[in-house]
VEXLOPA-232216 format. One line per 2 residues: number of its first residue (from 1); their letters; for each residue y, z, x of N, C-alpha, C, O, CB. Coordinates in pm, whole numbers, plus 32768, in hexadecimal, padded with zeros to 4 digits. Glycine has a CB too. Example, Ala and Ser with C-alpha at 12.3 -4.5 7.8 and 13.67 -1.06 7.14 Angstrom:
2
1> AS> 7DC7:830C:8527:7E3E:830C:84CE:7EB6:830C:8528:7EB4:834E:8590:7E41:8389:846B | 7F1F:82C4:8505:7F96:82CA:8557:8003:8313:850A:8072:8324:853D:7FC4:823C:8580
***
This chain:
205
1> XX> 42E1:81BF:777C:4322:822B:7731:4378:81EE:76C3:43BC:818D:76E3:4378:8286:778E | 437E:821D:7641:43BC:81D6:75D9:4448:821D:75D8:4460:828B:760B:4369:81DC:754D
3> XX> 4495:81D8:759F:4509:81F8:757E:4555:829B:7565:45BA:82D5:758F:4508:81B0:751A | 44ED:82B7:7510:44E1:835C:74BE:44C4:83C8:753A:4514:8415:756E:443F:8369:7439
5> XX> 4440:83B5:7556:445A:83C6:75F6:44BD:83FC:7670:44E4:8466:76A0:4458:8369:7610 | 44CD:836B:7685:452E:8397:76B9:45D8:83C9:7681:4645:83C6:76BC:4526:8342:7704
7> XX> 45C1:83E4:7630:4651:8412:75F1:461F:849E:75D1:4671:84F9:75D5:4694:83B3:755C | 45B5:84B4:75B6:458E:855A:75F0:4594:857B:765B:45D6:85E1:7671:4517:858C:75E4
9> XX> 4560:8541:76B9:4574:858E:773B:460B:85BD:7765:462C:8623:779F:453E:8534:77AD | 4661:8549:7730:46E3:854B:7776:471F:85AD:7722:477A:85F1:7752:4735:84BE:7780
11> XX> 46F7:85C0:76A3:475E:864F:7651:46FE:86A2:7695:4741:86FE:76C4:476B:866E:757D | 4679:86B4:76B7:4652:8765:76EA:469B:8760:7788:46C9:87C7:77BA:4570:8794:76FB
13> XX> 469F:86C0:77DD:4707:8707:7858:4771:872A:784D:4792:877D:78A2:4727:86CA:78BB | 47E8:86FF:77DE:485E:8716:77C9:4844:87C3:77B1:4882:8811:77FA:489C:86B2:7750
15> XX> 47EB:87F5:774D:4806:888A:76FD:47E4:88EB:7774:4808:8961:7776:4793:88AD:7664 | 476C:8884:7817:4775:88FE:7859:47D3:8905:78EF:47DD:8955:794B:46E0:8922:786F
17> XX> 4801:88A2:78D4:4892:888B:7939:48CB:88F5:7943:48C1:8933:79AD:4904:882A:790D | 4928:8931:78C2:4970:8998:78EA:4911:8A19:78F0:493F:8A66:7944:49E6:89A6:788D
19> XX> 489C:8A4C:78B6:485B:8A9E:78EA:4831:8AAD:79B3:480F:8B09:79FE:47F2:8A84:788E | 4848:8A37:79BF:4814:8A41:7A5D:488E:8A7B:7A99:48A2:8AE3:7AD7:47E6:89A5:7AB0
21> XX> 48D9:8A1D:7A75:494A:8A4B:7A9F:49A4:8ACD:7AC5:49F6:8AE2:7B1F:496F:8A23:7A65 | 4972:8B1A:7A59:499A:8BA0:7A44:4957:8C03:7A8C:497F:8C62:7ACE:4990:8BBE:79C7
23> XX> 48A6:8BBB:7A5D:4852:8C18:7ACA:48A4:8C2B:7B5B:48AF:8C98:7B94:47B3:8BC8:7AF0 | 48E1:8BA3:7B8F:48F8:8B7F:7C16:495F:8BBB:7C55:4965:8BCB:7CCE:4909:8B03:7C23
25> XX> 49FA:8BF9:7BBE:4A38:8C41:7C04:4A1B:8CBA:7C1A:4A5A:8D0A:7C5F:4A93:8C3C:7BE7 | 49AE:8CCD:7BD8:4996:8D80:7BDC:495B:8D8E:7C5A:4990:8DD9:7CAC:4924:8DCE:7B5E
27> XX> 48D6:8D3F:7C7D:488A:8D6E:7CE4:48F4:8D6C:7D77:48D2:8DB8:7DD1:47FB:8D09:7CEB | 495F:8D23:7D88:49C7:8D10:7DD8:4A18:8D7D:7DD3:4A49:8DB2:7E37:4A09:8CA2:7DBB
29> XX> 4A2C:8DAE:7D3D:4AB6:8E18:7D41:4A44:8E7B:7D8C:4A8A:8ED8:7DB3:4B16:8E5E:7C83 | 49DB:8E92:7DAB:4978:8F25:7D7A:4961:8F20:7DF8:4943:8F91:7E1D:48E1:8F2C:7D02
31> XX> 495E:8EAC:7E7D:492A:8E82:7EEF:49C1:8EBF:7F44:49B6:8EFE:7FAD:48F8:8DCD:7EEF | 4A4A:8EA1:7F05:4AA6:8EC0:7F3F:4ADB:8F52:7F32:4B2C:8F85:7F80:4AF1:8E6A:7F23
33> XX> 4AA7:8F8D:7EC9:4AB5:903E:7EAF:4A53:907F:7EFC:4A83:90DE:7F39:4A98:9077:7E0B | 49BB:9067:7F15:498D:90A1:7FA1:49D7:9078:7FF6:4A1D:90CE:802A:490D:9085:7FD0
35> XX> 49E4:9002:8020:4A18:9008:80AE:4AB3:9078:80C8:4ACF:90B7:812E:4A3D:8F54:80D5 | 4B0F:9071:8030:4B77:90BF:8062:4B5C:9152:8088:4B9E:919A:80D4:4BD8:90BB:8004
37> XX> 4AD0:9174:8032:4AB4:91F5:8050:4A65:9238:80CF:4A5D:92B0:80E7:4A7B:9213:7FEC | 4A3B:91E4:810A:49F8:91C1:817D:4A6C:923B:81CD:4A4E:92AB:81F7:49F6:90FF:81AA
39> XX> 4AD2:9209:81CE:4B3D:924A:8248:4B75:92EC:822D:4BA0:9337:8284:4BD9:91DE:824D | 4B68:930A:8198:4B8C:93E2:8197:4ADF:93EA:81AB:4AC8:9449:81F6:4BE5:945D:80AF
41> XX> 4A67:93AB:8183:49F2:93CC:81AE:49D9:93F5:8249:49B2:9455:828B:49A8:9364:8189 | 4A05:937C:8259:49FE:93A7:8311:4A31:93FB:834A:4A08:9430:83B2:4A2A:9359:836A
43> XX> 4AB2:941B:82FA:4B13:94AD:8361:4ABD:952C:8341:4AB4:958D:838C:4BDF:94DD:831C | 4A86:951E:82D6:4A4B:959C:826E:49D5:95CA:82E0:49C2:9635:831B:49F8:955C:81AF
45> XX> 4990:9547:82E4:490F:9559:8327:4930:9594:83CD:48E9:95E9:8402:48B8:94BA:8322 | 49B8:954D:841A:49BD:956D:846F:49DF:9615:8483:499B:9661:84C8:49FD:9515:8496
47> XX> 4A3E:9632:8445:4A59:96C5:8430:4A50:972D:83E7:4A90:9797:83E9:4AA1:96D4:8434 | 49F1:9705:839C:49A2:979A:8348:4908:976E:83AF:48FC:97CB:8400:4985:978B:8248
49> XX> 48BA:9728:83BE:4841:9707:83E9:485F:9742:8473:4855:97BC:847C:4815:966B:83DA | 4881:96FF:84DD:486B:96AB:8553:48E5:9710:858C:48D6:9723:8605:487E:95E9:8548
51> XX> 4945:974A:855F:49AD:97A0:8575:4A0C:9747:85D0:4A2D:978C:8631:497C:982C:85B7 | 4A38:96E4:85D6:4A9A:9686:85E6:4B04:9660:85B5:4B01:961F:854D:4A7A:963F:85E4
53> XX> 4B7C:967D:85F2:4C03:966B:8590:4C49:95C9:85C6:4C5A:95AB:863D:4C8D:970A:85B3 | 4C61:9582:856A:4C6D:94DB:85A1:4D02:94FF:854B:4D20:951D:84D7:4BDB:9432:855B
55> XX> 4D51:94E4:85DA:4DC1:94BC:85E6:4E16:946D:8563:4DE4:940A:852E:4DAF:9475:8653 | 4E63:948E:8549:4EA9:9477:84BA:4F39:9401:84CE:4FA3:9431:84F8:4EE7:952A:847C
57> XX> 4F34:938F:84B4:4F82:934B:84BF:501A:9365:848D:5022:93B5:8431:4F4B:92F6:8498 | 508D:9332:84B8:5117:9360:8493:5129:9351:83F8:5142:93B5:83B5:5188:9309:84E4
59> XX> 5123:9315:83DC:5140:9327:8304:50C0:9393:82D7:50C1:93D2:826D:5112:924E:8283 | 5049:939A:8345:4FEB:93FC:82D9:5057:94A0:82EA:508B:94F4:82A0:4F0C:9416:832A
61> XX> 504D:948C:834F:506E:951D:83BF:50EE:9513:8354:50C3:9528:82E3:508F:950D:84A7 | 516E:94FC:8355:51D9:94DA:82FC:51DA:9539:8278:5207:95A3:824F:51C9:9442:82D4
63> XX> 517C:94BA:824E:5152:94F6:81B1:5116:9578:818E:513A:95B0:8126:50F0:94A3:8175 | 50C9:95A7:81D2:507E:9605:81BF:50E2:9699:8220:50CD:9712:8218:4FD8:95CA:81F7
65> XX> 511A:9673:824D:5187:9707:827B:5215:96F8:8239:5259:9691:8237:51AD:9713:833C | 522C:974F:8214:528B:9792:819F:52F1:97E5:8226:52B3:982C:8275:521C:981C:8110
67> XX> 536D:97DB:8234:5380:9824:8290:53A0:98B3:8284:53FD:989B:8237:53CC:97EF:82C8 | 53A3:9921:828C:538C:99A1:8274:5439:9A0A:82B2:5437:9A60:830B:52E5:99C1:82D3
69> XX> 548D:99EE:827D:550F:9A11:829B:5539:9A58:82DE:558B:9A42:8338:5540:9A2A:825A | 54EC:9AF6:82AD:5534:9B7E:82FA:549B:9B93:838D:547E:9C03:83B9:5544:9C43:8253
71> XX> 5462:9B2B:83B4:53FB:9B5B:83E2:5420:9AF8:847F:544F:9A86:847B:5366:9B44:8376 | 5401:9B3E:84F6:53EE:9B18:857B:5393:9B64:85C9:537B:9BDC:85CE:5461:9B19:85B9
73> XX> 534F:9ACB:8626:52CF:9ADC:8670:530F:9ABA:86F3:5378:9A79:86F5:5248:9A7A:8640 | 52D5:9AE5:8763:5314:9AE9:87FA:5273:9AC6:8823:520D:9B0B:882E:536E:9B9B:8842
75> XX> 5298:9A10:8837:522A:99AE:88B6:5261:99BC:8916:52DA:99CC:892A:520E:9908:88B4 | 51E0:99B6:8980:51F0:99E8:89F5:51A1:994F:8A4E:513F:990F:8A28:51A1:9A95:89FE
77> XX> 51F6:9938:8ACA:517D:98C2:8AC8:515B:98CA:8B74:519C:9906:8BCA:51BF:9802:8A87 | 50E2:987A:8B84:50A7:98A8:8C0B:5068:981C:8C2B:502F:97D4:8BDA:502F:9934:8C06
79> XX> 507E:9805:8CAC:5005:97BE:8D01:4FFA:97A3:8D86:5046:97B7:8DE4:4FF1:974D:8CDC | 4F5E:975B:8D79:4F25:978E:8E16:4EE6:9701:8E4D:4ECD:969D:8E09:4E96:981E:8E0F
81> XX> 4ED7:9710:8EBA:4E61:969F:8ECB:4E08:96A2:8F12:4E16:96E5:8F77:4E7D:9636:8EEB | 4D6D:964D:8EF8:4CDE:968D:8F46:4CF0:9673:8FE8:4D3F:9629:9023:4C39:962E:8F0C
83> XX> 4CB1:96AA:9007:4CF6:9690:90BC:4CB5:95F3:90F2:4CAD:95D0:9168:4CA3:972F:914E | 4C9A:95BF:90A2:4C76:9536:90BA:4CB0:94D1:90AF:4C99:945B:90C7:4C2A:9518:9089
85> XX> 4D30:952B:9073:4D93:94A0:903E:4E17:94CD:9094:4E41:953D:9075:4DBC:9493:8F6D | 4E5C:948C:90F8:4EB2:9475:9143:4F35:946A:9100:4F91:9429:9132:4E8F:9414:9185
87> XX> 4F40:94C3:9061:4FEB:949E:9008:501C:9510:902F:4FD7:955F:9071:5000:948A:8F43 | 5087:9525:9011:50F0:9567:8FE0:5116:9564:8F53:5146:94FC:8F27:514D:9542:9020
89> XX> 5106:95D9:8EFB:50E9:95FD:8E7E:5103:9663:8E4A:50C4:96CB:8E5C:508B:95F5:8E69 | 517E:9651:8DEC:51B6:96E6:8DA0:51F0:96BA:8D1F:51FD:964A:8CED:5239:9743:8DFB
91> XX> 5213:973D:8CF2:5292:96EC:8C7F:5316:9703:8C8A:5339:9756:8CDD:5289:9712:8BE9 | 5365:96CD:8C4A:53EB:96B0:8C50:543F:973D:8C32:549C:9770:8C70:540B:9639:8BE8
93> XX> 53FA:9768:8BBF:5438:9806:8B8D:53C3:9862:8B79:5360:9844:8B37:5491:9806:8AEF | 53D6:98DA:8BBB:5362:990A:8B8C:5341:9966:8AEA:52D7:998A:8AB8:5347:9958:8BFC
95> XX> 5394:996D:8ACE:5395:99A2:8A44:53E4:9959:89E9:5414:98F0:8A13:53C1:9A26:8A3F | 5405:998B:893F:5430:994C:88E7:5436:9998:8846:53DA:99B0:87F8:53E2:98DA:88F6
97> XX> 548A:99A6:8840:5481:9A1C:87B3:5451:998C:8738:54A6:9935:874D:5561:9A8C:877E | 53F4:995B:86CD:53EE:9917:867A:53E9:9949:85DA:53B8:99B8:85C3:5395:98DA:86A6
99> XX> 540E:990F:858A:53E3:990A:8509:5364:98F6:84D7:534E:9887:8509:541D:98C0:84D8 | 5305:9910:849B:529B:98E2:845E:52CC:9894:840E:532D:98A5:83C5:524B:9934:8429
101> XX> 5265:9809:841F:5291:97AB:83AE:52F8:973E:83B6:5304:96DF:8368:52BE:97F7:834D | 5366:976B:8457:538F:9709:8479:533B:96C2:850B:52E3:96FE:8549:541A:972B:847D
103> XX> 5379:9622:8533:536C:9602:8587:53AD:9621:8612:5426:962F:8623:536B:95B4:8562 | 5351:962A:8671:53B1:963A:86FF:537F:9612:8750:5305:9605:8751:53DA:96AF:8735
105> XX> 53CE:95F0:87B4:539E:957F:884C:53AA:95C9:88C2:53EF:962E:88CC:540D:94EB:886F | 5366:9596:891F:5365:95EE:899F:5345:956A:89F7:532E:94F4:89E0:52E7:967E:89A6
107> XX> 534D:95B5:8A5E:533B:9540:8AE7:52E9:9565:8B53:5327:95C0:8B8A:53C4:9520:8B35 | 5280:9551:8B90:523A:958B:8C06:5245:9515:8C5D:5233:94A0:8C3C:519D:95C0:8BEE
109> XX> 5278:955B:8D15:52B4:94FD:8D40:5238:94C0:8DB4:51E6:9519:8DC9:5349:9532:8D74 | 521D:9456:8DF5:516D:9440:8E1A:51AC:93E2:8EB7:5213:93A6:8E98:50E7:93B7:8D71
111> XX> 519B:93D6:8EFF:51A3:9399:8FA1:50FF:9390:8FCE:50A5:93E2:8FC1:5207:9418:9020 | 50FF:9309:9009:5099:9307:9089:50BF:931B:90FB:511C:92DB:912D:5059:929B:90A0
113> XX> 5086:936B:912E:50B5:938E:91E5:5087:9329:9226:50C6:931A:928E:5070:941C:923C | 501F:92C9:9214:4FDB:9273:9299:5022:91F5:9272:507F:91D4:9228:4F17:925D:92A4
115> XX> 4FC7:91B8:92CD:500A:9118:92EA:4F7F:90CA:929A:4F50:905E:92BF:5024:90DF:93C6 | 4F61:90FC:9255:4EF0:9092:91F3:4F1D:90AE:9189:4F76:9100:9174:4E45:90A6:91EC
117> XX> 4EDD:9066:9130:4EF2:906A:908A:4E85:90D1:905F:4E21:90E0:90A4:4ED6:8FC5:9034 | 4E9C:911E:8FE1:4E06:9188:8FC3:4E2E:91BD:8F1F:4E7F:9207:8EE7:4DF8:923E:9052
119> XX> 4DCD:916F:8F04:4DA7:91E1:8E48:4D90:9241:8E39:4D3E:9280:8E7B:4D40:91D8:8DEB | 4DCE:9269:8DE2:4DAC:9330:8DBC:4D8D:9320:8D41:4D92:92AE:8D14:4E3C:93BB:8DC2
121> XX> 4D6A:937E:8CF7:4D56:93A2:8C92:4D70:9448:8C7B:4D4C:94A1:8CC9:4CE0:936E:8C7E | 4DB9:945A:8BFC:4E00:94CD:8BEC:4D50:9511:8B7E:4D00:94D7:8B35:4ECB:94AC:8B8D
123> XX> 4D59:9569:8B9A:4D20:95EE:8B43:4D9A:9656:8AFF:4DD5:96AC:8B42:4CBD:9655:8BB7 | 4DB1:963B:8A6B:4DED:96B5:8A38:4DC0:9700:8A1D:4D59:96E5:89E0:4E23:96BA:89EF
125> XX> 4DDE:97A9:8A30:4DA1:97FD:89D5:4E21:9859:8999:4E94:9859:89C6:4D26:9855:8A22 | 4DEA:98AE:891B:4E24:98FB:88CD:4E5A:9971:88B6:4E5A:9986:883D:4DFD:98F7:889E
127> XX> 4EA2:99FA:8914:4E66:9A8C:8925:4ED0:9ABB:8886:4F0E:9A6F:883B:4E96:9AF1:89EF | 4EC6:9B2F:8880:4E09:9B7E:883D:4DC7:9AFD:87F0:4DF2:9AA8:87A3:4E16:9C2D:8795
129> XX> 4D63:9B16:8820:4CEA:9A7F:8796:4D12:9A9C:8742:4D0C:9A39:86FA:4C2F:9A74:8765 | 4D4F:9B04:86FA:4D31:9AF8:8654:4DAD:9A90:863D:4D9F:9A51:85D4:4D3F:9BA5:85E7
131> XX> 4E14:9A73:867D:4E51:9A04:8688:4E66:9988:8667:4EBC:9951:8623:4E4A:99FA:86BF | 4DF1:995B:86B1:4DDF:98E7:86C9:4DC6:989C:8647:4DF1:982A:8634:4D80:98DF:8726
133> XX> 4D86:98DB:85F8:4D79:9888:858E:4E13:9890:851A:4E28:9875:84A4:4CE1:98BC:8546 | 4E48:98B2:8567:4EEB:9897:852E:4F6D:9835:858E:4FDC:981F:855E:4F30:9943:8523
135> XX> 4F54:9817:85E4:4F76:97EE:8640:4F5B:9755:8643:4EED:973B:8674:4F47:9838:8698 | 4F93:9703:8625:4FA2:967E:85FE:4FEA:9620:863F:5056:95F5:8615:4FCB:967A:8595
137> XX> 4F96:95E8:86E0:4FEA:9576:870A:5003:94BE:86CA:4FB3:9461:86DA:4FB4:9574:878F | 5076:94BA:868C:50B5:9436:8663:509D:93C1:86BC:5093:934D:8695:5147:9444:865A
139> XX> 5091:93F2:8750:50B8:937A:87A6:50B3:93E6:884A:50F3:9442:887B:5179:9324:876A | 505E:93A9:8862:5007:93E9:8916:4FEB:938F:8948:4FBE:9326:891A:4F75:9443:8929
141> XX> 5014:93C8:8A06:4FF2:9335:8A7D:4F73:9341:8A63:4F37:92D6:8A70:5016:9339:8B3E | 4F1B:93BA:8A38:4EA3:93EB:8A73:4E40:93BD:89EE:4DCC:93E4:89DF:4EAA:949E:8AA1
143> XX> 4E9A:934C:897C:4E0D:92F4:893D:4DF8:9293:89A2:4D96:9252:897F:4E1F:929B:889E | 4E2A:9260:8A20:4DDF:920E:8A3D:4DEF:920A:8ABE:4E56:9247:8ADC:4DE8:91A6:89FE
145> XX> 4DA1:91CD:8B3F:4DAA:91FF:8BBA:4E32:91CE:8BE6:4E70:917F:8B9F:4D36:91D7:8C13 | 4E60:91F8:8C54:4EF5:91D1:8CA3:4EDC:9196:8D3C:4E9B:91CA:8D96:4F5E:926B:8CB7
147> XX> 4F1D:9127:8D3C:4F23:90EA:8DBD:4FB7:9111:8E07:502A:910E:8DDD:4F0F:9045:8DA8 | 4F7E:9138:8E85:5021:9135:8EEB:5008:9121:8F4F:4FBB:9158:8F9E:5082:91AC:8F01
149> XX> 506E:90A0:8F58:5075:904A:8FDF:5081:90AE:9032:50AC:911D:9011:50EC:8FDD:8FF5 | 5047:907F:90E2:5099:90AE:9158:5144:9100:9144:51AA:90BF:912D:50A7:901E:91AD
151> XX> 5142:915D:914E:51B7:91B2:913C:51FD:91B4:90B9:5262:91F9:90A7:5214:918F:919A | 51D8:9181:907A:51D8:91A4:8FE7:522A:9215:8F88:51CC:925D:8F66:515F:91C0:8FD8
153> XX> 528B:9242:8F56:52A0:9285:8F01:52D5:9258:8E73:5325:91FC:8E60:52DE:92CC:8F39 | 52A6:9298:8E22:52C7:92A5:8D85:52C4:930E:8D4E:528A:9374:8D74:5280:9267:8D35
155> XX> 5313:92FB:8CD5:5345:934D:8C7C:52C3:9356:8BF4:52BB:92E7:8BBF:53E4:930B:8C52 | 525D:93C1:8BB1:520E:93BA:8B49:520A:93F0:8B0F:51E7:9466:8B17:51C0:93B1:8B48
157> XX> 523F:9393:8A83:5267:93EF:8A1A:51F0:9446:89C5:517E:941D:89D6:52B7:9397:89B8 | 5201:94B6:896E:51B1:94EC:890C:520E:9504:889C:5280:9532:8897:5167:9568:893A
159> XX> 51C7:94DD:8850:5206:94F3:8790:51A5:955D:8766:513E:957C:87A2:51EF:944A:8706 | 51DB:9598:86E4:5199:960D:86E0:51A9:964C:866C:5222:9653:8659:51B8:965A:873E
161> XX> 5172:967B:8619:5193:96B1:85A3:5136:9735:8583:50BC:972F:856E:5188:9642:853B | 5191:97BE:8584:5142:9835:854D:512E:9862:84BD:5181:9880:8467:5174:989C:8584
163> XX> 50A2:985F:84BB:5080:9859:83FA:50C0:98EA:83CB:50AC:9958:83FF:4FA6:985A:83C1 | 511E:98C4:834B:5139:9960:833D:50ED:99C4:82F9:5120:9A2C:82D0:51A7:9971:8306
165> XX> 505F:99A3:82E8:5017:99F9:82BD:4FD6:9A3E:8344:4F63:9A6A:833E:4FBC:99BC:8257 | 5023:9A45:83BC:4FEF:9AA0:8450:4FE8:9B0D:8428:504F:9B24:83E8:5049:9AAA:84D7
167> XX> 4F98:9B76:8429:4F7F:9C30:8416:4FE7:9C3B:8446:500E:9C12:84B3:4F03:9C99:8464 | 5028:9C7F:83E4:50B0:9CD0:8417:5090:9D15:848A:50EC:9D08:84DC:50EB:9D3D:83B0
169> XX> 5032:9D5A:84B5:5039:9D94:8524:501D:9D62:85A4:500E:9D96:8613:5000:9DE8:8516 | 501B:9CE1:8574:504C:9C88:85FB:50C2:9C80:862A:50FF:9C2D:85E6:503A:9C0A:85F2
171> XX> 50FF:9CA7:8675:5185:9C70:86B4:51A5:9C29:870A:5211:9BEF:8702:51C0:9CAE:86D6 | 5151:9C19:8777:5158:9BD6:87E0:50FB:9B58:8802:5085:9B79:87FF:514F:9C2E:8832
173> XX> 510D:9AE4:881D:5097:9A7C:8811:5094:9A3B:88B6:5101:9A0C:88D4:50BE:99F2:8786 | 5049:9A34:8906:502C:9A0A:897D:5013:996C:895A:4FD6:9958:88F1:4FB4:9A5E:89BE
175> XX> 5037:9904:899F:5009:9891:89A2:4FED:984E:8A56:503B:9814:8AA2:5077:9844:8944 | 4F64:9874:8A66:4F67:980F:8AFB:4F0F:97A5:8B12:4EBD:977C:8ABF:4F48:985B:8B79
177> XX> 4F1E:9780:8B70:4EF6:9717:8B99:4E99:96ED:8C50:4EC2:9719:8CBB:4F78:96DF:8B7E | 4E32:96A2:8C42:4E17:96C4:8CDF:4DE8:9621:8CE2:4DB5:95DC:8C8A:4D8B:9758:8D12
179> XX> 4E12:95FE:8D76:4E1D:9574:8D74:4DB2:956D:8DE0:4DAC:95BC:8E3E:4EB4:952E:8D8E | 4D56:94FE:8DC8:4CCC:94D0:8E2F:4CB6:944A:8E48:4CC1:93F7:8DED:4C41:94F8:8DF6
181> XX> 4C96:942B:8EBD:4C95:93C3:8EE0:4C08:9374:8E9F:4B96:939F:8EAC:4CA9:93CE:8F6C | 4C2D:9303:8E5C:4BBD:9284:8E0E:4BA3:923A:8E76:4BEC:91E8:8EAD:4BFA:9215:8D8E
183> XX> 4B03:9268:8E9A:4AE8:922E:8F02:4ABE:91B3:8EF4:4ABF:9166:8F54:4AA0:926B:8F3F | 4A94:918F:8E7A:4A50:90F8:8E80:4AD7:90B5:8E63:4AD2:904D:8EA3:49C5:90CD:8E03
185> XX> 4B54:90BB:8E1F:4BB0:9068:8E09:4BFB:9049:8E93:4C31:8FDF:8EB5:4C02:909D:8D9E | 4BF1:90B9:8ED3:4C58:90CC:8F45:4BE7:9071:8FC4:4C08:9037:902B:4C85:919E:8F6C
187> XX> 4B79:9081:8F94:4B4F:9030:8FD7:4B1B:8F83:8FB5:4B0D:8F37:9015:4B00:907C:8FFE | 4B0A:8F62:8F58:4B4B:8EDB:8F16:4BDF:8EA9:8F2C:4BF1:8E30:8F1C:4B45:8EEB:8E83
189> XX> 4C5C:8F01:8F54:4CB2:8EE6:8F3B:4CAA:8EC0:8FF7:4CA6:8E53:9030:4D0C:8F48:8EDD | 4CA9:8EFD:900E:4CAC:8EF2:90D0:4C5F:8E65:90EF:4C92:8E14:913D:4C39:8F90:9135
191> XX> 4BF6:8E4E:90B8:4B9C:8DD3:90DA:4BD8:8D5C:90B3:4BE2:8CF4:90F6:4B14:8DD6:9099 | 4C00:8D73:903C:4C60:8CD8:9012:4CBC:8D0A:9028:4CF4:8D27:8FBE:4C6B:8C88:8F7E
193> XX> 4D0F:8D38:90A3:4D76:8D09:90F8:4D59:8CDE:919E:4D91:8C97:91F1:4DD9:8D78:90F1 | 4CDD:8D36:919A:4CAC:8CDA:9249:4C6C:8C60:9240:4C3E:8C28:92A3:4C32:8D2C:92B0
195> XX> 4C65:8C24:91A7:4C22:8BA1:9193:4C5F:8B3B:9183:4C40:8AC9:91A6:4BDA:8B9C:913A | 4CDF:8B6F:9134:4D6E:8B2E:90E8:4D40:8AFB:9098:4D61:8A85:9088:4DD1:8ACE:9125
197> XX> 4CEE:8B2C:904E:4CC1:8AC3:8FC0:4D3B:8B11:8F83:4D8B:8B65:8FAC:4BFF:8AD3:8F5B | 4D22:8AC4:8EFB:4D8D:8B09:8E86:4D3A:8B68:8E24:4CCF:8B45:8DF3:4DDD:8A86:8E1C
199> XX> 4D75:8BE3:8E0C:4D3B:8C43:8DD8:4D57:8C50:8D43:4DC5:8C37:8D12:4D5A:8CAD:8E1F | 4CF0:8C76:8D01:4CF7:8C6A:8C5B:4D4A:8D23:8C56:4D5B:8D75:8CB1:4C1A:8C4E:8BF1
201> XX> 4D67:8D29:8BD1:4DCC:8DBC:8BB6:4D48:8E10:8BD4:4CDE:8DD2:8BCA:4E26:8DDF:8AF3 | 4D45:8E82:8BF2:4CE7:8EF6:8C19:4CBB:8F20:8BB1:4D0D:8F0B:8B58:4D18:8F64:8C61
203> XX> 4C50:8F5D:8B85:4C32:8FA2:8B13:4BC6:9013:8B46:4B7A:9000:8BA5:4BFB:8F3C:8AA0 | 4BCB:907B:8B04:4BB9:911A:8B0D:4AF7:910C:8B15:4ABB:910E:8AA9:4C11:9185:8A58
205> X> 4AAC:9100:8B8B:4A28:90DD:8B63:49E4:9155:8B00:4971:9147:8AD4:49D2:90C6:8BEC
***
């Protein structure tokens, strides 16, 4: 290769250096704008499609309720448990006058009666449905299963936020709860203690 040559090649790589380059931040910026959109796609799909309302994290829930001044809603709260599960299970208060739009905490109080250890898993539901899709838990025992030792009691909190766009002719909002025994955890959990191995954290199969 002669001289000339190569002193062409090296000015056409220099002129397309920064062209690549540029190509390279775009296809990156354009790879990271689907992916951000990926996540209101998914809520969209879950609850206009699929009719699924996915739980709204504390700054979304936050942001998006305005609190509504001259206006009060009266929660009511309830729970039970399947006759398979050996707890003791209620809540702390049973009612609660709230604001739409603000935050509020509650406590449901949970005991094992036996002398073994046993997982539950909580089921919430919503009364009247038309509700529910206003009804916004921040923070629930019942995202993920609950372990309680042999005689066991605790205190479980719920956070909570009512959207203030609820039909006015809602007034009253039911929130309960029914607690069932996880039979495969509760039974993983029993085996690696008659084995004494060491047990990894539980997760919701």
């Amino acid at each position: 290769m002669s001289a000339n040559d190569a002193k062409a090649n090296a000015e056409v790589r220099r002129q397309a250096s920064p062209k690549m380059t540029r190509l390279m931040v775009l296809v990156a910026l354009g790879a990271f704008g689907f992916t951000f959109a990926l996540v209101p796609m998914y809520r969209i799909a879950c609850e206009k499609v699929f009719g699924i309302r996915l739980e709204r994290g504390v700054v979304d829930a936050q942001v998006a309720a305005a609190p509504v001044a001259d206006r009060m809603v009266t929660v009511q709260f309830d729970g039970s448990v399947n006759s398979k599960l050996p707890w003791d299970f209620k809540p702390h208060q049973f009612s609660m006058q709230v604001r739409p739009g603000e935050q509020y905490e509650t406590t449901y109080y949970a005991r094992n009666t036996t002398d073994r250890a046993i997982v539950g898993s909580a089921s919430p539901s919503v009364a009247p449905a038309r509700a529910s899709g206003y009804f916004n838990k921040t923070e629930c025992f019942c995202f993920t299963a609950q372990t309680l030792q042999a005689g066991e009691s605790r205190d479980m909190p719920v956070r909570f936020i009512v959207d203030p766009n609820l039909p006015a002719e809602i007034k009253t909002i039911t929130l309960s709860y029914t607690f069932s025994k996880n039979d495969v955890l509760t039974a993983r959990l029993q085996q690696g203690s008659v084995s004494k191995t060491a047990s990894s954290p539980l997760s919701a199969p």
